[in-house]
TIVO-2410 file (N, C-alpha, C; in nm, 3 decimals):
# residues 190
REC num residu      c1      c2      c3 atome chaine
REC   1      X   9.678  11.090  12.708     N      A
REC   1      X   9.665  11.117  12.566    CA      A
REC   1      X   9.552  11.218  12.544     C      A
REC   2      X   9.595  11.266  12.401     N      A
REC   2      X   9.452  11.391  12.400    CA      A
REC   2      X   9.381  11.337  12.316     C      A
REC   3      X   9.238  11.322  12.334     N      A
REC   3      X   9.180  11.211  12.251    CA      A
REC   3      X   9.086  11.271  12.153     C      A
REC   4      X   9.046  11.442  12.184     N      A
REC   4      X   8.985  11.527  12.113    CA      A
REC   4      X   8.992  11.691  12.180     C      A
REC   5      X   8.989  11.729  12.093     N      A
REC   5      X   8.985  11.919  12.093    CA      A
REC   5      X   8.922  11.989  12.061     C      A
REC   6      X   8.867  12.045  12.149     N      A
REC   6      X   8.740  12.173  12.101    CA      A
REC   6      X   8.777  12.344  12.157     C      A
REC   7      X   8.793  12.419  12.029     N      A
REC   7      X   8.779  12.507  12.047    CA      A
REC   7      X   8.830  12.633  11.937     C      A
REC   8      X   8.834  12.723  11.915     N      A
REC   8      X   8.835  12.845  11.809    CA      A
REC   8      X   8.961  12.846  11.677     C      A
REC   9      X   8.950  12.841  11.604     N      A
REC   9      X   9.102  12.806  11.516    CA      A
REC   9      X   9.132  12.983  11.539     C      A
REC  10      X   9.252  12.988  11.541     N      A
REC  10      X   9.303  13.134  11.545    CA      A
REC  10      X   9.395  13.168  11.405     C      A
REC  11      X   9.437  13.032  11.347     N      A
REC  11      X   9.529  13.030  11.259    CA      A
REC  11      X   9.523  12.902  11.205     C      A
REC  12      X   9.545  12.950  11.024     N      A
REC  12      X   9.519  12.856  10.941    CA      A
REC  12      X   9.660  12.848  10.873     C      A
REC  13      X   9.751  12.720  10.896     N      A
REC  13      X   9.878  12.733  10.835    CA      A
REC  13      X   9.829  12.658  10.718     C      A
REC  14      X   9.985  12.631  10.620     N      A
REC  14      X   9.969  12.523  10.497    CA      A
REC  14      X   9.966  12.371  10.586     C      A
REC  15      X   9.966  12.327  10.656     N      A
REC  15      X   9.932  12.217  10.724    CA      A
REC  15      X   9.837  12.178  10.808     C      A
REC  16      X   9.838  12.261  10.861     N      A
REC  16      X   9.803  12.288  11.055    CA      A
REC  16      X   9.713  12.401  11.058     C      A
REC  17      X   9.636  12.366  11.137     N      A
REC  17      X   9.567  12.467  11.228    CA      A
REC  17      X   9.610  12.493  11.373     C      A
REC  18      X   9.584  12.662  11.379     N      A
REC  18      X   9.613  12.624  11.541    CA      A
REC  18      X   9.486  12.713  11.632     C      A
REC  19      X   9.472  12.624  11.711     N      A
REC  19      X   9.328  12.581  11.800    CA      A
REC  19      X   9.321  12.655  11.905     C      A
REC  20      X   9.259  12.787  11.975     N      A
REC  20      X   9.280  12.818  12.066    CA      A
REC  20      X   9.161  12.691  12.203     C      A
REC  21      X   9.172  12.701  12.304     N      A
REC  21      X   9.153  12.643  12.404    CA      A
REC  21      X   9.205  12.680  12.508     C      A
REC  22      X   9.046  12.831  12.587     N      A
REC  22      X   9.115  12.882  12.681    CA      A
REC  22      X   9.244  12.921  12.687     C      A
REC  23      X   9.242  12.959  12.631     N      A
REC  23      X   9.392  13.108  12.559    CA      A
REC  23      X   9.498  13.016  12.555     C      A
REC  24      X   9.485  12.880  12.539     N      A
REC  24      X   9.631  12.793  12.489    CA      A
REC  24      X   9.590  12.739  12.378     C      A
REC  25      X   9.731  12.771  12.306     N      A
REC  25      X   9.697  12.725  12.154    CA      A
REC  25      X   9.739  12.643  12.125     C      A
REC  26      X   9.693  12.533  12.057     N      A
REC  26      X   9.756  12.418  11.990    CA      A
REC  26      X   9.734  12.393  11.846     C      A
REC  27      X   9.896  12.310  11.818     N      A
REC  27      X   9.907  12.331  11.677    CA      A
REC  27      X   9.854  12.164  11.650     C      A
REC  28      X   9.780  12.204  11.513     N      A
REC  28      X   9.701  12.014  11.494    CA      A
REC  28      X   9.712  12.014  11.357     C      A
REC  29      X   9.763  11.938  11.309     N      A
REC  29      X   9.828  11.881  11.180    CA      A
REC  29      X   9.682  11.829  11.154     C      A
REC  30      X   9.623  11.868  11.023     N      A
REC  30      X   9.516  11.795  10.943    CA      A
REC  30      X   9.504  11.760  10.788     C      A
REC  31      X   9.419  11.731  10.722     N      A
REC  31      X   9.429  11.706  10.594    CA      A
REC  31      X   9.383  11.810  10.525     C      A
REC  32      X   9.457  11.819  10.380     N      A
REC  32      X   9.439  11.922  10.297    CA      A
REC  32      X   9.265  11.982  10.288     C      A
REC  33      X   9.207  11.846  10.296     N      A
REC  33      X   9.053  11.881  10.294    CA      A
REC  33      X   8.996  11.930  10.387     C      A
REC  34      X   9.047  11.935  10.524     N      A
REC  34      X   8.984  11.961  10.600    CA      A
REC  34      X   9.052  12.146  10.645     C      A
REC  35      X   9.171  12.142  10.559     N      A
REC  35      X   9.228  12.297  10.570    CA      A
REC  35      X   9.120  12.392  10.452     C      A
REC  36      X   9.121  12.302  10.376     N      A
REC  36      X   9.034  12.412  10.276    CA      A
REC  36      X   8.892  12.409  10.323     C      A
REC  37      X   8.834  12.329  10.382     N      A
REC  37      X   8.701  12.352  10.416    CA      A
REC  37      X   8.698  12.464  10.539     C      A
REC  38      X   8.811  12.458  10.609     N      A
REC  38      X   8.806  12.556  10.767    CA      A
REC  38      X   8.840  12.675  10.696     C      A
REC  39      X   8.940  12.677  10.590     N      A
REC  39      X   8.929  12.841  10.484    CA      A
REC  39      X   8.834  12.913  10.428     C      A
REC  40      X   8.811  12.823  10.381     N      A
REC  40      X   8.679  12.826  10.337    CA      A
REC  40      X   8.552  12.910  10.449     C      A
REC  41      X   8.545  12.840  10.546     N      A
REC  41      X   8.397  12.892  10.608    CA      A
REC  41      X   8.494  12.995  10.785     C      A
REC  42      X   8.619  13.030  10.757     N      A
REC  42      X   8.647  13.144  10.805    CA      A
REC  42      X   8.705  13.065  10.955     C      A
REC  43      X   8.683  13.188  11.073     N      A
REC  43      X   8.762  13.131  11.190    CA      A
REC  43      X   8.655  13.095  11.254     C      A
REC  44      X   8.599  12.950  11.319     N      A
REC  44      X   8.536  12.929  11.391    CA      A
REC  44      X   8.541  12.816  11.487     C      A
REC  45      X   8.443  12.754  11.587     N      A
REC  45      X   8.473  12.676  11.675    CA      A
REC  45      X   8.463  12.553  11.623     C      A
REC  46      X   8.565  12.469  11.661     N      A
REC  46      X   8.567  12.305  11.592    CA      A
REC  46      X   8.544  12.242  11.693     C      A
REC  47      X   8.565  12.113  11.681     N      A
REC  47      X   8.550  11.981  11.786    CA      A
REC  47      X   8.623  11.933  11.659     C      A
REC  48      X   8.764  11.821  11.740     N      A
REC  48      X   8.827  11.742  11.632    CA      A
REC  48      X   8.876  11.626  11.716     C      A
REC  49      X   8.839  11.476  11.643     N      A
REC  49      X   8.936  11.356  11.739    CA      A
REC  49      X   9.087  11.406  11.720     C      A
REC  50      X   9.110  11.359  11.834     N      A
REC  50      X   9.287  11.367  11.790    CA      A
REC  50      X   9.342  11.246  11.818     C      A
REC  51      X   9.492  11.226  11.759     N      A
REC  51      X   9.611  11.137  11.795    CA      A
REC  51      X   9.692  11.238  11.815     C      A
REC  52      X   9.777  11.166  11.940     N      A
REC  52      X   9.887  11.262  11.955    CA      A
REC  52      X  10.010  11.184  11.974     C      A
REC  53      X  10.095  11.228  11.879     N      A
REC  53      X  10.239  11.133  11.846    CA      A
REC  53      X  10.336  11.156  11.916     C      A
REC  54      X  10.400  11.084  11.985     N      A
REC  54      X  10.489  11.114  12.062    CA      A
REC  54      X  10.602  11.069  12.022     C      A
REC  55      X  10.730  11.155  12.020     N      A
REC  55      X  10.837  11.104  11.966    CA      A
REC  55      X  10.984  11.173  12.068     C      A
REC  56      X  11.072  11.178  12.046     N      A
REC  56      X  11.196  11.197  12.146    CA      A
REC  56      X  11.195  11.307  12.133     C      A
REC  57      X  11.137  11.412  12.054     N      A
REC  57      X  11.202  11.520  12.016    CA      A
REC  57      X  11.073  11.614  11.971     C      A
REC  58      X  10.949  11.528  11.980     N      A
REC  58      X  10.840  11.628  11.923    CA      A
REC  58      X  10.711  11.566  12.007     C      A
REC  59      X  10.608  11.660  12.029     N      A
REC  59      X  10.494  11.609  12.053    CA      A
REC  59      X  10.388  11.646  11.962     C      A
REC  60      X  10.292  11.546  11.857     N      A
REC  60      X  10.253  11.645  11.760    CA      A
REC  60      X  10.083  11.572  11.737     C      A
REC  61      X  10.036  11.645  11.711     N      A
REC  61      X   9.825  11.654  11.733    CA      A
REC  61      X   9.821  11.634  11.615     C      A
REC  62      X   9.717  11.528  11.560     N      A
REC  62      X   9.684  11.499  11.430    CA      A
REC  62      X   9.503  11.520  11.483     C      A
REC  63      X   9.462  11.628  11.401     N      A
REC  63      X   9.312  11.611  11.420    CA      A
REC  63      X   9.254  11.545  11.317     C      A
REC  64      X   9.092  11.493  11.294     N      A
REC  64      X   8.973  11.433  11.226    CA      A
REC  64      X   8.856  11.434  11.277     C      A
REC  65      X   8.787  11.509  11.191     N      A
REC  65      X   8.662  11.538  11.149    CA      A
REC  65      X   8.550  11.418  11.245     C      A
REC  66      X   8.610  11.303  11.206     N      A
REC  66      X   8.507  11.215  11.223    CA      A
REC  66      X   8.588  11.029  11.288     C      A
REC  67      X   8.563  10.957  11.398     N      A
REC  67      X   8.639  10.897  11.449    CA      A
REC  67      X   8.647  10.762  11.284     C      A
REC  68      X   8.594  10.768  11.205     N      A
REC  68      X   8.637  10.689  11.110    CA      A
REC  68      X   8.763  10.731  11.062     C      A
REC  69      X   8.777  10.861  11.047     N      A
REC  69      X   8.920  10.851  10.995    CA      A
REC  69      X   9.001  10.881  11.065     C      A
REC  70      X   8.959  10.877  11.224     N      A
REC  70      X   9.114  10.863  11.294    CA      A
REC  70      X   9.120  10.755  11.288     C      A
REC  71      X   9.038  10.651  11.298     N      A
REC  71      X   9.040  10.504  11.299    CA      A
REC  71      X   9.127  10.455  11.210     C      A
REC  72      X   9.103  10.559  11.071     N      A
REC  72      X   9.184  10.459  10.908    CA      A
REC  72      X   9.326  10.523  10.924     C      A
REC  73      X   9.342  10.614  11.019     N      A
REC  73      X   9.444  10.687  11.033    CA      A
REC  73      X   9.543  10.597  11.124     C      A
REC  74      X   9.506  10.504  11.223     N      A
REC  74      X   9.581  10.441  11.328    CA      A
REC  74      X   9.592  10.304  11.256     C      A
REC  75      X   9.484  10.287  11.177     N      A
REC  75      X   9.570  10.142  11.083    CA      A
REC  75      X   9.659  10.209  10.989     C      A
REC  76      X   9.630  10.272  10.909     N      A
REC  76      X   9.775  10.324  10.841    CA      A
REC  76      X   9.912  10.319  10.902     C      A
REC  77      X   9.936  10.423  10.976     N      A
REC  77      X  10.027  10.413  11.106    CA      A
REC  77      X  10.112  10.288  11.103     C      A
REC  78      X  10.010  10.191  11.171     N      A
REC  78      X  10.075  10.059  11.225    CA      A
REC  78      X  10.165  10.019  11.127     C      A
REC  79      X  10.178  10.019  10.958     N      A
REC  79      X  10.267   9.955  10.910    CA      A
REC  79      X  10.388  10.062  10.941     C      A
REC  80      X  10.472   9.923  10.909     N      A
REC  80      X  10.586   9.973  10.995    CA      A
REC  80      X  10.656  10.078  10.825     C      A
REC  81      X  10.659  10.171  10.879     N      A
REC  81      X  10.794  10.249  10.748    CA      A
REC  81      X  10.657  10.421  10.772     C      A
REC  82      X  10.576  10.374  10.774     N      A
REC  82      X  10.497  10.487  10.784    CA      A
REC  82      X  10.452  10.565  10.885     C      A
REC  83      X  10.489  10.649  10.914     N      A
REC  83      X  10.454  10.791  11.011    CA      A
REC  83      X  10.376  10.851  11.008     C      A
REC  84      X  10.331  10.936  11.090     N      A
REC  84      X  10.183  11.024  11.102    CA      A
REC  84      X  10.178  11.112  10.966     C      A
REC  85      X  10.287  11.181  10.921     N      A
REC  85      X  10.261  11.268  10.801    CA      A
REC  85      X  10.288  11.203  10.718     C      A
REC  86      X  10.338  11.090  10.678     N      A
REC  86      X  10.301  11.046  10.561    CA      A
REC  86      X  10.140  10.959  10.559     C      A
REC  87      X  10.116  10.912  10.671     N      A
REC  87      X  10.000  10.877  10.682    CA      A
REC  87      X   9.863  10.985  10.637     C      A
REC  88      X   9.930  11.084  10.703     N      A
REC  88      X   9.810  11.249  10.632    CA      A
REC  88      X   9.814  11.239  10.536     C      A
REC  89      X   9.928  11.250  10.479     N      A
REC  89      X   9.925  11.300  10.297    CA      A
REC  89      X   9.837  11.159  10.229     C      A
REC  90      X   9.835  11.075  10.277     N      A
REC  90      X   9.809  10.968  10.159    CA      A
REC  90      X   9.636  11.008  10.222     C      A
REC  91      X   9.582  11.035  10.361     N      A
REC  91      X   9.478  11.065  10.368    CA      A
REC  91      X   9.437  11.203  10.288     C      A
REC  92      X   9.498  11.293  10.256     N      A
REC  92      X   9.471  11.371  10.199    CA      A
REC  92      X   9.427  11.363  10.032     C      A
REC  93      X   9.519  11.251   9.986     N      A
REC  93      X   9.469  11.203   9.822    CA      A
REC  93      X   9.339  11.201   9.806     C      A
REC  94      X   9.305  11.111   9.870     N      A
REC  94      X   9.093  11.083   9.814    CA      A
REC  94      X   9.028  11.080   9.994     C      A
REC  95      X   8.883  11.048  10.002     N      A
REC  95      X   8.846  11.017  10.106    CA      A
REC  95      X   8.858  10.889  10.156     C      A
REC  96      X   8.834  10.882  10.292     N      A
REC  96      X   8.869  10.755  10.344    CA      A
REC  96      X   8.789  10.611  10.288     C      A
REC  97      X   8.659  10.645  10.231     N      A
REC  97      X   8.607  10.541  10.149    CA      A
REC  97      X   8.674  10.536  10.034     C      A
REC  98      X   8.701  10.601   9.978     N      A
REC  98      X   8.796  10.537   9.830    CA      A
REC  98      X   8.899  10.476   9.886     C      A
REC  99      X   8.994  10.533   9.987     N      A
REC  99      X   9.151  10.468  10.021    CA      A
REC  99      X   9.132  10.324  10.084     C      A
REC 100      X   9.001  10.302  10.182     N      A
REC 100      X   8.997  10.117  10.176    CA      A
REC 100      X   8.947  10.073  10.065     C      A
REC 101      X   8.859  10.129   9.995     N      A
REC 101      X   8.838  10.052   9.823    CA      A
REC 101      X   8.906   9.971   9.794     C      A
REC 102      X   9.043  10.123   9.735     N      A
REC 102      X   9.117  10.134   9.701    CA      A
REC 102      X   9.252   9.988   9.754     C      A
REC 103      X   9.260   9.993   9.896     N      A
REC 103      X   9.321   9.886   9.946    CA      A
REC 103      X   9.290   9.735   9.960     C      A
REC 104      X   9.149   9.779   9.973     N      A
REC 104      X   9.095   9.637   9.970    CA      A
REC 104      X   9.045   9.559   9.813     C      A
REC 105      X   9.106   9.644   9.715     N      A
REC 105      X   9.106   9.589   9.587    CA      A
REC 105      X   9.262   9.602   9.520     C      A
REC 106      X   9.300   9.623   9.648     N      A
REC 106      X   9.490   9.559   9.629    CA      A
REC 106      X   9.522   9.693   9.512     C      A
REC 107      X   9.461   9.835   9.481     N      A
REC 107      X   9.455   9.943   9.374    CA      A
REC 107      X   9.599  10.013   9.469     C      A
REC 108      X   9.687   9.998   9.389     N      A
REC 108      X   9.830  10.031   9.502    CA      A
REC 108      X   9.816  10.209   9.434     C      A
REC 109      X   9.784  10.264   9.262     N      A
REC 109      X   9.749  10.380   9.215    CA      A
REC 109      X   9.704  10.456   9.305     C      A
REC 110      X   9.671  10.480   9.367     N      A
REC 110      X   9.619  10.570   9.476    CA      A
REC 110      X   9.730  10.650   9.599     C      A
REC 111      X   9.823  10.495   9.634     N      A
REC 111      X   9.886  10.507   9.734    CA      A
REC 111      X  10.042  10.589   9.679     C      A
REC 112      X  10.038  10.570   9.535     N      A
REC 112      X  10.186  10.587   9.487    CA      A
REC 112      X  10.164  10.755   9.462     C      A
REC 113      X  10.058  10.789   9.496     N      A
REC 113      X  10.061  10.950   9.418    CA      A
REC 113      X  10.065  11.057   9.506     C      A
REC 114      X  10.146  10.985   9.643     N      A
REC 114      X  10.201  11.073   9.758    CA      A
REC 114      X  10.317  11.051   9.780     C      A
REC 115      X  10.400  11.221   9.778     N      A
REC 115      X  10.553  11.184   9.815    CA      A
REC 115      X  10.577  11.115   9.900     C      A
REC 116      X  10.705  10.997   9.883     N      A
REC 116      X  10.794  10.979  10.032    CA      A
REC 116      X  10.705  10.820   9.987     C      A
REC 117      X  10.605  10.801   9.924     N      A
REC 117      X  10.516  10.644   9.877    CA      A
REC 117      X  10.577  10.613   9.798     C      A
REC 118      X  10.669  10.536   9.771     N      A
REC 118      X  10.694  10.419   9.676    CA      A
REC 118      X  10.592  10.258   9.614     C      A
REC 119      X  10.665  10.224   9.496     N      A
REC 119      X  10.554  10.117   9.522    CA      A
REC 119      X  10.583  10.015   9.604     C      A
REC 120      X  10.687   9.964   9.673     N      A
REC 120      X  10.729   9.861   9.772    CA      A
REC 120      X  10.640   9.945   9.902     C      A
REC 121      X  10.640  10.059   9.956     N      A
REC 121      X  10.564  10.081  10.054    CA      A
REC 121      X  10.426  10.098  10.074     C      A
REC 122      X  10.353  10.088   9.898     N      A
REC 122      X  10.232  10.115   9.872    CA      A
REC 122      X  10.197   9.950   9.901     C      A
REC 123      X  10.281   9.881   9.807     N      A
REC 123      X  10.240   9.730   9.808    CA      A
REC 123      X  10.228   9.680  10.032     C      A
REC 124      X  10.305   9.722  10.057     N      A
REC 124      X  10.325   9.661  10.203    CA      A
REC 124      X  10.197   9.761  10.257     C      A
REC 125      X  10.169   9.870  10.242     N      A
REC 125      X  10.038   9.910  10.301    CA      A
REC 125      X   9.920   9.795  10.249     C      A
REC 126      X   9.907   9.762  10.144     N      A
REC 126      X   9.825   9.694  10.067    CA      A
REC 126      X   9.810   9.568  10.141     C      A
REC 127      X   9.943   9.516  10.173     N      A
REC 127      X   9.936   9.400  10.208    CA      A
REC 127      X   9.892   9.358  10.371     C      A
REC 128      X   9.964   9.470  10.433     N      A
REC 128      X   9.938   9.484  10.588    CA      A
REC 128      X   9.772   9.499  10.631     C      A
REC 129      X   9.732   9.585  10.567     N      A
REC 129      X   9.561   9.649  10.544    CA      A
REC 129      X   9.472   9.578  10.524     C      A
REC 130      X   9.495   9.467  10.391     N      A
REC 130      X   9.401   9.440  10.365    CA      A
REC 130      X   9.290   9.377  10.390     C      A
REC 131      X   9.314   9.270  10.497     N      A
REC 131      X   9.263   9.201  10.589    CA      A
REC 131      X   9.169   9.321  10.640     C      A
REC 132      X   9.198   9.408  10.735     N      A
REC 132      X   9.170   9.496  10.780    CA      A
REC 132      X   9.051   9.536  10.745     C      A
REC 133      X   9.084   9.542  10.584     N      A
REC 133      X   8.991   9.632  10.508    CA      A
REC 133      X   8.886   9.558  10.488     C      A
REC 134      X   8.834   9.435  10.528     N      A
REC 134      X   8.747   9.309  10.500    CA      A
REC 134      X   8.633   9.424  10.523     C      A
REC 135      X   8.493   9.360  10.444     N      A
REC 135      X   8.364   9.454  10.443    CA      A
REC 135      X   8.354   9.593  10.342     C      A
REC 136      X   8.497   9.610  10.336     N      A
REC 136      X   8.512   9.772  10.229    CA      A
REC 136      X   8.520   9.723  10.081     C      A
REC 137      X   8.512   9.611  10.040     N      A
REC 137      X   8.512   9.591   9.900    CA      A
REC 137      X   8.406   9.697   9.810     C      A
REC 138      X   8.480   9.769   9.724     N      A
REC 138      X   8.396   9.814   9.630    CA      A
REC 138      X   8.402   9.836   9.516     C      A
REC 139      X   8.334   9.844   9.422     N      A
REC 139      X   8.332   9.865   9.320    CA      A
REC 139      X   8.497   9.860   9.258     C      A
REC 140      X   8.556   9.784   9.208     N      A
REC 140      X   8.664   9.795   9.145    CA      A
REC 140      X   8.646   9.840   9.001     C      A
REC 141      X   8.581   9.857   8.936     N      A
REC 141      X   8.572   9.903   8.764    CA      A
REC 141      X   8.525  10.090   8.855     C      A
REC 142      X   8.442  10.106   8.947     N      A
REC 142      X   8.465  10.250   8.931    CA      A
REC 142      X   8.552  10.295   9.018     C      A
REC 143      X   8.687  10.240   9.070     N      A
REC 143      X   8.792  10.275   9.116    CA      A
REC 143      X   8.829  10.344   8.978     C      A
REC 144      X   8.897  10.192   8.903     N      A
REC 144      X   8.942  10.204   8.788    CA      A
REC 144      X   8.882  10.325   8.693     C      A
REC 145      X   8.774  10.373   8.674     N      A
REC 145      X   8.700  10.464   8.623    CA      A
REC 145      X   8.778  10.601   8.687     C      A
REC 146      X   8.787  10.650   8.833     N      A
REC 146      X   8.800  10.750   8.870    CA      A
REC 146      X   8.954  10.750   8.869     C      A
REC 147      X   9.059  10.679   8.846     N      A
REC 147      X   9.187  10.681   8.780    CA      A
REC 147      X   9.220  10.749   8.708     C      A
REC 148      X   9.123  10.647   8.553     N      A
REC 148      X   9.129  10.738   8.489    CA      A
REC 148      X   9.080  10.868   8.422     C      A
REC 149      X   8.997  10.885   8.489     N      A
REC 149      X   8.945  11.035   8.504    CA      A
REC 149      X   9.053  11.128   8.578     C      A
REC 150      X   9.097  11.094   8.701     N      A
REC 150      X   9.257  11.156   8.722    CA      A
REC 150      X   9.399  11.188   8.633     C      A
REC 151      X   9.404  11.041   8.583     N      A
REC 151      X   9.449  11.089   8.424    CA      A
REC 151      X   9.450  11.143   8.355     C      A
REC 152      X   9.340  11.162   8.306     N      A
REC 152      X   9.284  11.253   8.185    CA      A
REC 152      X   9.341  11.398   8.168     C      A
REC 153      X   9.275  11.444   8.344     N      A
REC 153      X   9.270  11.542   8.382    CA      A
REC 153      X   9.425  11.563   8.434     C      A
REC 154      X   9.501  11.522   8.470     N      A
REC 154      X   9.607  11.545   8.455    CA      A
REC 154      X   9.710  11.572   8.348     C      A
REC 155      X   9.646  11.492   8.230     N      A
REC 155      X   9.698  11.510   8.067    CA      A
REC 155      X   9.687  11.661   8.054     C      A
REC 156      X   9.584  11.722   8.102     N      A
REC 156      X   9.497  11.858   8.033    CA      A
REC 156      X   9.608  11.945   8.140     C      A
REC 157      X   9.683  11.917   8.205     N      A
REC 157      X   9.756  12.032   8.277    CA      A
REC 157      X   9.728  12.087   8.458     C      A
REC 158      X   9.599  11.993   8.471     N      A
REC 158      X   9.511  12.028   8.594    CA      A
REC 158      X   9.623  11.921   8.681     C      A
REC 159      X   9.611  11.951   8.794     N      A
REC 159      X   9.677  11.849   8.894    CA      A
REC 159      X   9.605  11.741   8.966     C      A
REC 160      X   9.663  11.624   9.047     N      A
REC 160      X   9.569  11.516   9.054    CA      A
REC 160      X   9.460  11.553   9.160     C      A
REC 161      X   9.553  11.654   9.258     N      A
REC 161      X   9.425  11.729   9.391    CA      A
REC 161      X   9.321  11.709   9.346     C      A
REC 162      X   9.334  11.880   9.209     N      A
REC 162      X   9.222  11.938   9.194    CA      A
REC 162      X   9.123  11.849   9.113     C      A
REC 163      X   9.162  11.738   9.028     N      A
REC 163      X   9.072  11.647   8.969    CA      A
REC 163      X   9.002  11.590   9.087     C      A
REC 164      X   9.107  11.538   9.213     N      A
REC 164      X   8.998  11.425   9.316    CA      A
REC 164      X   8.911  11.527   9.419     C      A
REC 165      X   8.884  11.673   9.411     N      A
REC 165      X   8.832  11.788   9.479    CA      A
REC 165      X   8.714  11.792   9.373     C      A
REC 166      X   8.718  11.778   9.275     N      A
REC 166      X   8.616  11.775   9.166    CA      A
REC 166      X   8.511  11.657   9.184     C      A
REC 167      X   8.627  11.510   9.150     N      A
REC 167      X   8.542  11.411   9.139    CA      A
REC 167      X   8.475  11.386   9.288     C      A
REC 168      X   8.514  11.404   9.392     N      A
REC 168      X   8.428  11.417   9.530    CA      A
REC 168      X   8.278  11.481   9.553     C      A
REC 169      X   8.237  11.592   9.463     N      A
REC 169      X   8.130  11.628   9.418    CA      A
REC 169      X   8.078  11.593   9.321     C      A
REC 170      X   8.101  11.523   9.252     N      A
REC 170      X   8.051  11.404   9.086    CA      A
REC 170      X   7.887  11.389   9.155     C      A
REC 171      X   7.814  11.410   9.085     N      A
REC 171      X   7.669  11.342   9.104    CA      A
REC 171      X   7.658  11.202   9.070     C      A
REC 172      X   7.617  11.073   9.133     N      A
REC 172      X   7.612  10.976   9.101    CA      A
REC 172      X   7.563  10.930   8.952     C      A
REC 173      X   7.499  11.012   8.941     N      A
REC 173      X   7.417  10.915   8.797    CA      A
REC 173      X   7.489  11.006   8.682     C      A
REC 174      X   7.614  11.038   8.660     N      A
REC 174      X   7.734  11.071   8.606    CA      A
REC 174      X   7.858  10.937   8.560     C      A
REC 175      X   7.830  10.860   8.473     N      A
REC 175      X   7.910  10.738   8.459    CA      A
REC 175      X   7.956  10.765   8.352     C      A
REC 176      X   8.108  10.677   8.387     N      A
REC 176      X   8.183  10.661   8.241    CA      A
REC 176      X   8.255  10.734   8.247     C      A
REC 177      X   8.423  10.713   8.175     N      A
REC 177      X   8.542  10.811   8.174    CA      A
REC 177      X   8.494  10.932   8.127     C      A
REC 178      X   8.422  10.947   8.009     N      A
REC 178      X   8.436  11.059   7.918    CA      A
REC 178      X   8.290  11.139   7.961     C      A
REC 179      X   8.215  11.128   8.051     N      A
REC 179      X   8.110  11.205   8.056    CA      A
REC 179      X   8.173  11.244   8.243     C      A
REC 180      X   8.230  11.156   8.286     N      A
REC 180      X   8.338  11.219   8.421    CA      A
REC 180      X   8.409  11.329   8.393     C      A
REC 181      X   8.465  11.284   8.283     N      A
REC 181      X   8.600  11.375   8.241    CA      A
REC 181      X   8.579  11.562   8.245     C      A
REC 182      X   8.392  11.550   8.163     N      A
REC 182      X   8.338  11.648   8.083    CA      A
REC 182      X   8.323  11.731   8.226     C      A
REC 183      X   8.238  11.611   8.343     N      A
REC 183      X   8.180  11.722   8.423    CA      A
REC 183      X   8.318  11.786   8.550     C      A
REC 184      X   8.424  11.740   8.504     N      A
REC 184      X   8.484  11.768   8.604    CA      A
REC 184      X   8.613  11.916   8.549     C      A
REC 185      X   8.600  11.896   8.407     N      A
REC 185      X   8.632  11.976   8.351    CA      A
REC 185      X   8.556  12.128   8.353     C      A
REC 186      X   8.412  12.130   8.398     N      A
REC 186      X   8.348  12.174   8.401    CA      A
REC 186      X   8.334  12.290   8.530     C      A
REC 187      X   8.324  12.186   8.628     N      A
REC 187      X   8.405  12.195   8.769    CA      A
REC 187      X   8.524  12.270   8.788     C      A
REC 188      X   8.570  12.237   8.748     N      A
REC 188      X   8.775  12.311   8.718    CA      A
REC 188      X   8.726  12.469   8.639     C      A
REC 189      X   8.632  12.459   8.551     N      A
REC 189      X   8.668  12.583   8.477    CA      A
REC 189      X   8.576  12.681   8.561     C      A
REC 190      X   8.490  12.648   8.715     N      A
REC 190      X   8.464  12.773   8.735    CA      A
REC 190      X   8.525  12.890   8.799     C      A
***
């Protein structure tokens, strides 16, 4: 198994990066956040954990930043109905501390706002996880808070990304729907 990868991105797809390593390139499926941050700061040398999925017909590299979220990445996985890319995308919604919050306060809203997630498969992540998720309890009223601040901001025409790309930089001592709402609106309009 390949358990991590280091070396030059040569290419930044809409999914994937691909990694040179000693002039072989490999293609590594990552999260939206971690594509816009490598856009962001241009072509350079990474280090990434990987999983690598093996299937009859494909062999395919999921990289992460940091072994916590390959970690939240291989409990995801395990329920049964869910696959490596749908497992990305739902990692791609918020960070990995909101998504056990999020699970470990049974908040299925989170899980339903990725294609191919239903709520029968959000509920069975919920249910499979949660155990799992023991120690991640948090704050459930500012789950609920950053909802609906997603809301809001979705009312106004903005999409749910770019609201949870916003609220990820929120300064803590920023509380409450409507003073969230303001600074994230704020955020959006530069």
């Amino acid at each position: 198994m390949i358990a991590q990868i280091e070396g030059k991105i040569t290419h930044i797809g809409d999914k994937f990066l691909i990694i040179n390593v000693s002039g072989l390139g490999f293609k590594v499926f990552v999260t939206k956040d971690l594509l816009f941050q490598f856009e962001k700061e241009g072509a350079k040398n990474v280090s990434l954990h990987t999983y690598l999925s093996v299937k009859e017909d494909a062999l395919d590299l999921y990289g992460f930043e940091n072994l916590e979220d390959l970690n939240f990445f291989e409990k995801i996985i395990s329920v049964s109905g869910i696959g490596p890319k749908k497992a990305l995308g739902i990692m791609s919604i918020a960070p990995v501390q909101t998504l056990k919050k999020a699970i470990s306060s049974k908040d299925i809203s989170y899980l339903t706002q990725v294609s191919g997630i239903g709520a029968k498969n959000a509920e069975k992540i919920v249910l499979e996880l949660r155990d799992k998720m023991k120690g991640e309890d948090g704050d459930g009223e500012l789950l609920k808070e950053e909802s609906d601040v997603i809301m809001a901001i979705k009312s106004l025409g903005y999409t749910a990304n770019d609201a949870r790309k916003a609220l990820k930089n929120i300064p803590a001592d920023i509380k409450g729907v409507s003073q969230r709402v303001k600074w994230v609106l704020k955020e959006l309009g530069k």
